[in-house]
C-alpha positions as CSV (number, residue, x, y, z in Angstrom):
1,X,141.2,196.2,195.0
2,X,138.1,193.6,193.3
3,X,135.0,194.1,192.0
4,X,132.5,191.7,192.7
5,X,130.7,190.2,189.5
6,X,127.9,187.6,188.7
7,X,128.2,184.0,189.3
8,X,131.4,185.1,191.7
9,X,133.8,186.2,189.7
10,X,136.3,188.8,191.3
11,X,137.7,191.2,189.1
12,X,141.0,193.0,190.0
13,X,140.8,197.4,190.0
14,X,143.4,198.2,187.9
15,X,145.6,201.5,189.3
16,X,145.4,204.5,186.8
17,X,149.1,204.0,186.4
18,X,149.0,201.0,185.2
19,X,145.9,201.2,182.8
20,X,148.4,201.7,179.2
21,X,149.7,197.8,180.1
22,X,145.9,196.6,180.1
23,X,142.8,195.8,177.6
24,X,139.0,196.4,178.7
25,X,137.9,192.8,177.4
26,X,134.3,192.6,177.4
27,X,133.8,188.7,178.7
28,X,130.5,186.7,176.7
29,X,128.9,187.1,180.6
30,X,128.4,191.1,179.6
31,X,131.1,192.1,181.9
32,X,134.6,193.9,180.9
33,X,137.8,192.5,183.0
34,X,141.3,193.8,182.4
35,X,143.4,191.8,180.5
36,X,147.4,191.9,179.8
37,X,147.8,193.5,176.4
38,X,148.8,191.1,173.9
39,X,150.5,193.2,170.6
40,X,152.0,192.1,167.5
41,X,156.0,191.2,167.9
42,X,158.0,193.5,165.9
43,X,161.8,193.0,165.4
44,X,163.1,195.2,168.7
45,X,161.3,192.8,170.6
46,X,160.2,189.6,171.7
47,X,156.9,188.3,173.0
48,X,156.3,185.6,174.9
49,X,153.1,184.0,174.7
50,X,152.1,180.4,176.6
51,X,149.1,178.0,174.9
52,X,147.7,176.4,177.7
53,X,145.4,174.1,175.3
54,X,142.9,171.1,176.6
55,X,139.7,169.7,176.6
56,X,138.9,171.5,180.0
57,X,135.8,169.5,181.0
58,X,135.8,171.4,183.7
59,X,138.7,172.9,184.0
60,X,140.2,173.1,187.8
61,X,142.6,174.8,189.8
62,X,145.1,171.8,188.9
63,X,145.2,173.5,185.4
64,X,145.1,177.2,187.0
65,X,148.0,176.2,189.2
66,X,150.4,174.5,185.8
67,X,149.6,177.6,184.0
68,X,150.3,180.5,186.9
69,X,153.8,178.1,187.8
70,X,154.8,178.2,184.1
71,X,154.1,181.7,183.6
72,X,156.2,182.7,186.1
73,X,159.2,180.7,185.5
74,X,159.2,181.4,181.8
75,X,158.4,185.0,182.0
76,X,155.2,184.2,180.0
77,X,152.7,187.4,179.5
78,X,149.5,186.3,178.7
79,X,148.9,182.3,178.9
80,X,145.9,181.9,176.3
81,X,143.7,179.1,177.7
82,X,142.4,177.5,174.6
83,X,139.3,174.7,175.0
84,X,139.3,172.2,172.1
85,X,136.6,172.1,169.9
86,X,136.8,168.5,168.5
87,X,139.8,166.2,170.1
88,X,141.1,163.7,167.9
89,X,142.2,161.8,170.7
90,X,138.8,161.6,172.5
91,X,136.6,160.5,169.0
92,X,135.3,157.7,171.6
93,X,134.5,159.8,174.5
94,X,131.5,162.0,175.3
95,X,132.9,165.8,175.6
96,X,130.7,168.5,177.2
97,X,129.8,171.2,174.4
98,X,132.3,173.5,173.7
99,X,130.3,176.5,174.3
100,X,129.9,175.4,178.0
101,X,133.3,174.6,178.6
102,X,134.8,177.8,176.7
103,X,131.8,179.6,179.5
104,X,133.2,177.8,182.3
105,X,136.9,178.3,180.4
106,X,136.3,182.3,180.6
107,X,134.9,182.2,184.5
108,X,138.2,180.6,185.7
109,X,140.3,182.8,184.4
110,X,138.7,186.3,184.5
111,X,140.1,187.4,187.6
112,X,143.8,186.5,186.8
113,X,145.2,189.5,184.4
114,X,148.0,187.3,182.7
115,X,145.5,184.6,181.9
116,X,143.4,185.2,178.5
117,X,141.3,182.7,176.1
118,X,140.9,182.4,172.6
119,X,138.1,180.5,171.2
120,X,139.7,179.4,167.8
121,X,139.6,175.7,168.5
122,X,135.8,175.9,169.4
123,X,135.4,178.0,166.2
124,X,137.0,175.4,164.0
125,X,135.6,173.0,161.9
126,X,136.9,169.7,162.4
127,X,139.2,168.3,164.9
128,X,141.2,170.7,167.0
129,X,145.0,170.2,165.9
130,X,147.9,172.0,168.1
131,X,149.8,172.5,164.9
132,X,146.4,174.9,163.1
133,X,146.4,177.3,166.9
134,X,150.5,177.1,167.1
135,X,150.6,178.3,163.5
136,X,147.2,181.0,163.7
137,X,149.2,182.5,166.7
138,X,152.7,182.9,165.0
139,X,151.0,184.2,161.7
140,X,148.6,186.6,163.8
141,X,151.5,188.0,166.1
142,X,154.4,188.1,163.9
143,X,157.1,186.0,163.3
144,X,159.2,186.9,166.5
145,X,156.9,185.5,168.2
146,X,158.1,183.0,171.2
147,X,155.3,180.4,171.6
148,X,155.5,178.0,174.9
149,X,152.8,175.4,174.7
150,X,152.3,174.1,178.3
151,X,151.0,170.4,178.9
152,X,151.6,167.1,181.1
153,X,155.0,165.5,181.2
154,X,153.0,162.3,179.9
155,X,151.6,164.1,176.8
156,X,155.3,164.7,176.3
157,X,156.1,161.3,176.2
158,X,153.8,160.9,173.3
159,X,154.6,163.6,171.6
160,X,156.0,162.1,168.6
161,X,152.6,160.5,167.8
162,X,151.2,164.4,167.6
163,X,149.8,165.5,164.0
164,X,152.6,166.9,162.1
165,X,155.1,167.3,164.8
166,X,157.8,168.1,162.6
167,X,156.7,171.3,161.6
168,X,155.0,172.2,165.3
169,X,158.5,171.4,166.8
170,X,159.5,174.8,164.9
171,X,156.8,177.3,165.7
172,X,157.4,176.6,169.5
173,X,158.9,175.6,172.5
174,X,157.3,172.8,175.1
175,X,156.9,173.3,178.9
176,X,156.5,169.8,180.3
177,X,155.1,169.7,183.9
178,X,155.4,167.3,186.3
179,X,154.2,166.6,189.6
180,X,157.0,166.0,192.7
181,X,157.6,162.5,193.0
182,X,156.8,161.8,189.4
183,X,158.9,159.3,187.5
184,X,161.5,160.9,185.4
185,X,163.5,158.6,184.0
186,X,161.2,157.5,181.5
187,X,161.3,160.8,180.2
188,X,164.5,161.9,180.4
189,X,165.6,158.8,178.1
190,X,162.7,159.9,175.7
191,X,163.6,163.0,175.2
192,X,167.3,161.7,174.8
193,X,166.3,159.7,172.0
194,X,165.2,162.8,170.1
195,X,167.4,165.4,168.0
196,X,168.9,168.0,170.1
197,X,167.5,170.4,168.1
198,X,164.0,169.2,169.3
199,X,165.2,168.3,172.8
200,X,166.5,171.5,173.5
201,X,162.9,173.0,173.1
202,X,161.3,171.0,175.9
203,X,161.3,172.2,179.3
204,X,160.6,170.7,182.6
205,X,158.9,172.4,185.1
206,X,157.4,170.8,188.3
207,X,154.6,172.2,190.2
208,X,153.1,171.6,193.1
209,X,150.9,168.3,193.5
210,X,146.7,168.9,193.3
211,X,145.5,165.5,192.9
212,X,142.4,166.7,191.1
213,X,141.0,165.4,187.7
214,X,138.0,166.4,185.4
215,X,137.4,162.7,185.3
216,X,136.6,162.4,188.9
217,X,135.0,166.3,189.0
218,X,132.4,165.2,186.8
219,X,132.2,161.1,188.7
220,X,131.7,163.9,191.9
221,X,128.5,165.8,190.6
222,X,126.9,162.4,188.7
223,X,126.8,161.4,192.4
224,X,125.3,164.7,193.9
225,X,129.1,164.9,195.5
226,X,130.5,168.4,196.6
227,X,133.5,169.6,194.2
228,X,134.4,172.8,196.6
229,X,137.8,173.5,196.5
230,X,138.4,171.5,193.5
231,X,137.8,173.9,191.0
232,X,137.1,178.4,191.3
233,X,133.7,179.4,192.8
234,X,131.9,180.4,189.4
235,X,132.7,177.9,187.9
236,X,131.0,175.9,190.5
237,X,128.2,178.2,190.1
238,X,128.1,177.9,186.5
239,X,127.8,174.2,186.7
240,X,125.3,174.0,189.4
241,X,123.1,177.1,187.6
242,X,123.6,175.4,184.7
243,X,123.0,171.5,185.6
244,X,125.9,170.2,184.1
245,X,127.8,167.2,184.7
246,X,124.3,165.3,185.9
């Protein structure tokens, strides 16, 4: 069963049976969702947590879709969606304000149970390092901890660029998506350059293609375009209440 909420959102009825597994998060929209509970590790167990970080400006159902796909294959329960607050690799670009997009962030994901957010990049001062959230998460949840940080099979590539990568390679494990028909090769022979102790944390995962960008979502709505379909009703209804984009 769902319960229908402003701007759209759809909330799933949890059964009474069920209710031990869940939080009552109260959203920043005044409205309290079920969420998958998200405890400490201790040493009987393991938890397995996925990052699904990004600028997410907007985010759309090309990012829903990675993060449900790696979730499921990794046995990941919750994916935190976490919005950037400053992006050292877009200095030169023009990035909505974090509020807005942590908003529209928290509207995407408030009907899926296994899908949380965390606003500690947005909360930061500075630039927004994968290293500081990978290490806030491990130190917060205990050290048996199994991080997954989900991103693009190109940001992969690239990877050995990333701020302090040697000690990020040890606090977590990499799901690398790709789309069918992308090129592999490339890579494969990357990571068979690296160590195999750091090649033996990346995963690839494909899922299926959704040739959607934020890039052209926001191109759409500068041009009074319709971007139905592209990303979840409220957030649609965010951005049109809200005038973003324009």
């Amino acid at each position: 069963m769902f319960i229908s909420a402003p701007y759209g959102v759809i909330i799933p009825k949890i059964d009474e049976k069920d209710k031990n597994n869940y939080d009552w998060e109260e959203s920043s929209f005044g409205l309290k969702v079920p969420k998958r509970k998200l405890n400490k590790a201790d040493a009987s167990s393991k938890t397995k947590i996925g990052i699904m970080g990004g600028t997410f400006d907007p985010i759309h159902y090309g990012h829903l879709v990675t993060a449900e796909a790696a979730a499921e294959r990794f046995n990941l329960s919750p994916v935190v969606f976490v919005p950037s607050g400053r992006p050292p690799h877009k200095q030169k670009q023009k990035v909505t304000d974090s509020r807005e997009r942590l908003r529209l962030t928290e509207l995407a994901t408030l009907s899926n149970c296994r899908f949380r957010i965390s606003d500690i990049e947005v909360k930061r001062t500075g630039y927004s390092y994968t290293i500081d959230t990978v290490q806030w998460f491990y130190h917060h949840y205990g050290p048996n901890l199994e991080l997954y940080f989900i991103t693009g099979a190109d940001a992969i590539v690239e990877i050995m660029s990333w701020h302090q990568v040697e000690r990020l390679i040890q606090y977590c494990q990499f799901i690398a998506v790709y789309r069918p028909g992308y090129e592999r090769d490339h890579l494969h022979k990357t990571i068979a350059q690296w160590s195999v102790e750091f090649s033996q944390r990346i995963h690839l995962i494909e899922v299926p293609a959704l040739a959607i960008s934020s890039t052209d979502i926001r191109e759409r709505l500068q041009k009074g375009r319709s971007i139905k379909y592209l990303v979840p009703e409220p957030v649609e209804h965010y951005i049109r209440a809200q005038q973003l984009y324009r």
